[in-house]
C-alpha positions in Angstrom: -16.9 -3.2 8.0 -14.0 -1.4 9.3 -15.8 1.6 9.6 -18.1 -0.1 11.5 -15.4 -1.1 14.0 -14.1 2.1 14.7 -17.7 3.2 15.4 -17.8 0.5 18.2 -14.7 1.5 19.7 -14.9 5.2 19.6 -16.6 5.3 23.2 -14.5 3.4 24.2 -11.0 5.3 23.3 -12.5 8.8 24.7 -12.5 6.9 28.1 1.0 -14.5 7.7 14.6 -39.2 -8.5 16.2 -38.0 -12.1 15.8 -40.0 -15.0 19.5 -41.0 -14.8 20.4 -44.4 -13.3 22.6 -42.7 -10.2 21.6 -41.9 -6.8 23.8 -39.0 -7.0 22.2 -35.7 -6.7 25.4 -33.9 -7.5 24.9 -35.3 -10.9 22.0 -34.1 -11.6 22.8 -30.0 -11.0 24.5 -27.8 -14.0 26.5 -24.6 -12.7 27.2 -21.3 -14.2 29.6 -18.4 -12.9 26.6 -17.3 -10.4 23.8 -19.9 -9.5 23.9 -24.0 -8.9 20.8 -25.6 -10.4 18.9 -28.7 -8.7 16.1 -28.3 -11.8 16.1 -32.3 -12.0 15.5 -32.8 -8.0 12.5 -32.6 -6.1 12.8 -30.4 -2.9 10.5 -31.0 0.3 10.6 -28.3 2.7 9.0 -28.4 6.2 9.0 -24.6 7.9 7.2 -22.9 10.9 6.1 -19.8 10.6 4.0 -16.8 12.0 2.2 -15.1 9.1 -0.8 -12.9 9.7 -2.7 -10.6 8.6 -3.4 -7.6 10.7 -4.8 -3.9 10.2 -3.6 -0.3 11.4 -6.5 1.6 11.3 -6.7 5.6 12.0 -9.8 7.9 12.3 -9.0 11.7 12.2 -11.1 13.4 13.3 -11.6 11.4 16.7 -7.9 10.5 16.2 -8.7 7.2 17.0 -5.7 4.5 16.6 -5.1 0.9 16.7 -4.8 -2.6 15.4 -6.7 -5.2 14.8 -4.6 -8.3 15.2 -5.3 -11.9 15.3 -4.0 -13.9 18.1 -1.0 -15.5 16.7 0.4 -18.7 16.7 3.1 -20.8 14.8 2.0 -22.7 11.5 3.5 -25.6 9.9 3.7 -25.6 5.8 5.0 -28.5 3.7 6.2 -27.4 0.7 7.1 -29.8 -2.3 8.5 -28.5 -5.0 10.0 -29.4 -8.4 11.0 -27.7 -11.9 8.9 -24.7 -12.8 6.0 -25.4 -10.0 5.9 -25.0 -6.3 2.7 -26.3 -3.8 2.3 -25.4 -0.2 -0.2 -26.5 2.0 -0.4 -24.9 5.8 -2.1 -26.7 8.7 -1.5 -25.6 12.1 -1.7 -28.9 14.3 -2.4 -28.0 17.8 0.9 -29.7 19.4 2.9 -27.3 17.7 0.6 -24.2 19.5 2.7 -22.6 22.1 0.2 -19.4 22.9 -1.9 -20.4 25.7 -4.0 -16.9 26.1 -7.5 -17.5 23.7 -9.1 -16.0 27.1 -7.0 -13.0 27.0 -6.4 -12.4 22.9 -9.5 -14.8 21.9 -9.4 -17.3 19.4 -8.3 -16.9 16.2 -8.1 -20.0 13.3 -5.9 -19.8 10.4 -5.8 -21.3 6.7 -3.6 -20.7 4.1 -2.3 -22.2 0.6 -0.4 -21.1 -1.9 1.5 -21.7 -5.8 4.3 -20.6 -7.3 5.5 -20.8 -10.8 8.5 -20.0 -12.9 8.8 -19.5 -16.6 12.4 -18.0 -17.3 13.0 -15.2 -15.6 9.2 -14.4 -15.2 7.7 -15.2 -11.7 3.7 -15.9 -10.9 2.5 -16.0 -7.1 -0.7 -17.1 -5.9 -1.8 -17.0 -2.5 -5.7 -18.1 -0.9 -5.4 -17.3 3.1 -9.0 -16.9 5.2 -8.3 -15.5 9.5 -11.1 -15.3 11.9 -11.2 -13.8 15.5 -9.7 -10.1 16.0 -8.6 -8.4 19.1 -7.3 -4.7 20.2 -4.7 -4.3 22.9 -6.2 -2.8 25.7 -2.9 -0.6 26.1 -4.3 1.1 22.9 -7.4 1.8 24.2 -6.8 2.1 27.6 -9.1 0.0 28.7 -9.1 -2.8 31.7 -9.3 -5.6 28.8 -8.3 -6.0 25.4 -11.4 -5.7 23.0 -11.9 -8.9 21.3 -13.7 -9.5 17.8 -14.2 -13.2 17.2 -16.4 -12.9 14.5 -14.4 -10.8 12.3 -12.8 -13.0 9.2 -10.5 -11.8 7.1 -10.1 -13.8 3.2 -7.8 -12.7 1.0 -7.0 -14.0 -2.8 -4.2 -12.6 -5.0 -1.2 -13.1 -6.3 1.9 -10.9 -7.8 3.5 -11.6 -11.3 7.4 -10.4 -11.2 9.9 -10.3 -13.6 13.7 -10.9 -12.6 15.6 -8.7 -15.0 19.6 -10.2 -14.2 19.5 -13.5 -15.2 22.6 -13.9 -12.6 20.1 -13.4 -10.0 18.9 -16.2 -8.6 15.8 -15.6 -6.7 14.9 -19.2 -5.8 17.7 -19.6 -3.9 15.7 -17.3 -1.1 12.3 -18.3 -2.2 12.3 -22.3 -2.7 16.2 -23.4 -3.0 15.4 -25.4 -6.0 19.3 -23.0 -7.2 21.6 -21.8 -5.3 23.4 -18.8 -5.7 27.3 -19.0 -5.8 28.2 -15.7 -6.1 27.2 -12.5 -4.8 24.7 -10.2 -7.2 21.8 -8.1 -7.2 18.9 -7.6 -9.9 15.9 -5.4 -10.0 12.7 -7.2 -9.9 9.4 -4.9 -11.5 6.3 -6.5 -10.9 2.4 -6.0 -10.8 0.2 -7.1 -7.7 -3.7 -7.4 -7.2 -5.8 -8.5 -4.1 -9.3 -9.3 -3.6 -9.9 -9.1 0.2 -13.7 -9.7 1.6 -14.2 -8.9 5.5 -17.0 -9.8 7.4 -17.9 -9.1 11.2 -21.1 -9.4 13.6 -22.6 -6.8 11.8 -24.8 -7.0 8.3 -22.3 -5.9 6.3 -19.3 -6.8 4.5 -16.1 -5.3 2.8 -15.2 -6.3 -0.5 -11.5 -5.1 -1.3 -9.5 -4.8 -4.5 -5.9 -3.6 -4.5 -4.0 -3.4 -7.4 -0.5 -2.0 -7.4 2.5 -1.9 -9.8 6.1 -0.6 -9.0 9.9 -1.7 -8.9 11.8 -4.0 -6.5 15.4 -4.7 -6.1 17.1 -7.9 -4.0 20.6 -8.2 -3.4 22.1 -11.9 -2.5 25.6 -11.8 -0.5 27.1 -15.4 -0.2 29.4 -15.7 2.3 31.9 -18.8 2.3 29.6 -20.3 -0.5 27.2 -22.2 2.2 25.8 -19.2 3.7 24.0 -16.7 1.7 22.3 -12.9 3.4 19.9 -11.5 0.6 17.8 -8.7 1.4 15.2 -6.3 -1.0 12.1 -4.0 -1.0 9.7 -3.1 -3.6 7.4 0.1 -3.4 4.1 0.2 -5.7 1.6 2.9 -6.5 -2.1 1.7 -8.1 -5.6 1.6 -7.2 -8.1 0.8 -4.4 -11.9 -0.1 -4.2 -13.1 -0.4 -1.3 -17.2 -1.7 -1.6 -19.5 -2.1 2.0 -21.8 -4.2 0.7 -25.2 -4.3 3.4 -27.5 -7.3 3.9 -30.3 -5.9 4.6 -32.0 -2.3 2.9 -29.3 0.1 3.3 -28.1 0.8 0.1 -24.2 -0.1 -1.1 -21.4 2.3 -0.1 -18.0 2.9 -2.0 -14.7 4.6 -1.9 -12.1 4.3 -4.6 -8.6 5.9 -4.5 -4.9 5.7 -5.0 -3.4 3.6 -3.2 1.0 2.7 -2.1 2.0 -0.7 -1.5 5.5 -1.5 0.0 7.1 -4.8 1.2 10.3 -5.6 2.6 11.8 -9.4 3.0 15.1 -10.5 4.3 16.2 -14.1 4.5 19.7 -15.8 6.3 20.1 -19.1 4.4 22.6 -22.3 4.2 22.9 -25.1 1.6 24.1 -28.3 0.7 23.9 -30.5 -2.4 21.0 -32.1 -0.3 20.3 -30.4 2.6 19.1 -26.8 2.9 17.7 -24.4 5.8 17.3 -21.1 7.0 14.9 -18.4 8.2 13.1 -15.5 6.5 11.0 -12.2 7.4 9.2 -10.0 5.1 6.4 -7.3 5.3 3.8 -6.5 2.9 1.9 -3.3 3.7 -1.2 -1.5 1.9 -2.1 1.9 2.5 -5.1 3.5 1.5 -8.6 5.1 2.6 -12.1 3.1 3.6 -13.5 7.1 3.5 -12.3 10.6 3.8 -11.5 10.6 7.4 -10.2 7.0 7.7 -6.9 5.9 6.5 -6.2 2.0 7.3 -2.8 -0.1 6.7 -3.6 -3.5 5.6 -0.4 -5.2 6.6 0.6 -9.4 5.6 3.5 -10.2 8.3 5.2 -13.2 7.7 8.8 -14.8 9.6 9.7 -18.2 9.2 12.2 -21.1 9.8 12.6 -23.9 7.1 14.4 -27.2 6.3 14.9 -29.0 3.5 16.1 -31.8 1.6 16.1 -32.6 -1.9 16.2 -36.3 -3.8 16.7 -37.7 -7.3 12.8 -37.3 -9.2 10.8 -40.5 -10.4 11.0 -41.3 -14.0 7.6 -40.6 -14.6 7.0 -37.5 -12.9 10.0 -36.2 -14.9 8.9 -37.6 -18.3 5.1 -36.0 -17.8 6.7 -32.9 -16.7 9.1 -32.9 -19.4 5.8 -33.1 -21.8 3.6 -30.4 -20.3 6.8 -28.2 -20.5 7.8 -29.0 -24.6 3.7 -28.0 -24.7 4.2 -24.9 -23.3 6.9 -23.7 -25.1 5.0 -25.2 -28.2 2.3 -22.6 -27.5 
């Protein structure tokens, strides 16, 4: 499918409440030397954020370059979170859409969801997203217009599973502030990724993608004045890619497997309070690898955001059923 993009464009480039009877939240958190716990609170974030998936794509021997980017626009996520489990659901309503240029960049409509869970110091990620409607800049084509693809869609399902080896570390307090790191340390995180990714266009044809990719990370948080926290980190992974055309009609199944390098980066500016929390975040996830011998593509997940929280005492019952499934687990 990408390969059939490039084709398309070729003639035209040579012209993202506690069980305890208190309404005190301070209560309910335990502290060690490095990290503030709110395990016992539930935590309801509300962000806006750009995330979007987008593709650098290069063809050598034409030395055709560009990217195919959706037109972007600010999301809202509510995020609720509590103990080991974290549930986001993103709906973009349109009062919140501040890009007014569908004419120019076309239209592009966005869904995403998400889980996160924690066990200890192991992390699991899930993520479902699905993008439709592409465009190229016209400044990268030189061209009078920018080259729109409405059609194209974009659905990607993965997740990464990390392991957080400095138990000092606290990495929720830059991923879901259920903690709260008090002071400053770093920890290298190893951890394995894998992404399925199907892309379809106009034409009768579609990608299927599967990236898998396993390296080390390391993340540093610096408090500052115990309310403000700067963390920063990057991971870098080697590992494998398929890339499968699949044709709907008689032309027989194409395929190109390889090595592939993942890298992200992610930096986050953060305040807290016993019960009020906020901040923004950036990070970019990037895959590099090769649809066929002459074209090399960068498969890259932006995402920047702003949140705001606010964390209250848990019900009785959803602590007590928690409580169970988690005595289960550890049971097992």
């Amino acid at each position: 499918m990408l390969k059939h993009s490039i084709l398309l464009l070729i003639p035209l480039f040579s012209s993202k409440m506690l069980s305890q009877k208190t309404d005190s939240l301070s209560a309910n958190t335990k502290d060690n030397t490095y990290i503030t716990y709110y395990e016992e609170a539930i935590k309801i974030r509300l962000n806006l954020s750009n995330t979007f998936n987008s593709f650098y794509i290069k063809q050598s021997e034409t030395n055709l370059a560009f990217h195919l980017t959706p037109n972007q626009r600010i999301r809202s996520t509510l995020t609720a979170i509590y103990k080991f489990i974290e549930v986001d659901i993103g709906y973009t309503p349109e009062f919140i859409r501040f890009n007014k240029d569908d004419r120019i960049k076309g239209e592009s409509k966005f869904f995403n969801m998400g889980a996160t869970f924690y066990f200890g110091s192991w992390r699991q990620q899930l993520q479902y997203s699905k993008t439709k409607g592409f465009y190229v800049d016209k400044k990268e084509l030189s061209t009078t217009e920018n080259i729109l693809f409405p059609d194209f869609q974009v659905i990607k399902i993965g997740g990464t599973t990390s392991y957080i080896l400095n138990k000092n570390f606290s990495f929720r307090s830059i991923y879901i502030q259920s903690e709260w790191q008090i002071k400053s340390t770093g920890s290298f995180v190893p951890g394995i990724s894998y992404y399925y990714t199907r892309i379809r266009n106009s034409h009768p044809s579609e990608d299927r993608i599967i990236d898998i990719a396993a390296g080390p990370a390391y993340y540093y948080n610096w408090i500052i004045d115990k309310s403000f926290l700067i963390s920063g980190g990057a991971y870098a992974g080697l590992g494998y890619n398929q890339t499968k055309t699949v044709y709907n009609d008689a032309s027989p199944t194409e395929m190109v497997d390889g090595l592939s390098l993942q890298t992200q980066i992610r930096g986050t500016l953060a305040y807290n309070s016993t019960r009020f929390y906020t901040g923004i975040t950036a990070s970019l996830n990037s895959v590099y690898y090769k649809t066929d011998p002459t074209i090399q593509v960068r498969d890259n997940q932006q995402f920047y955001e702003f949140f705001i929280g606010y964390r209250f005492n848990a019900p009785d019952k959803l602590r007590k059923i928690t409580d169970k499934s988690l005595k289960y687990i550890k049971k097992k």
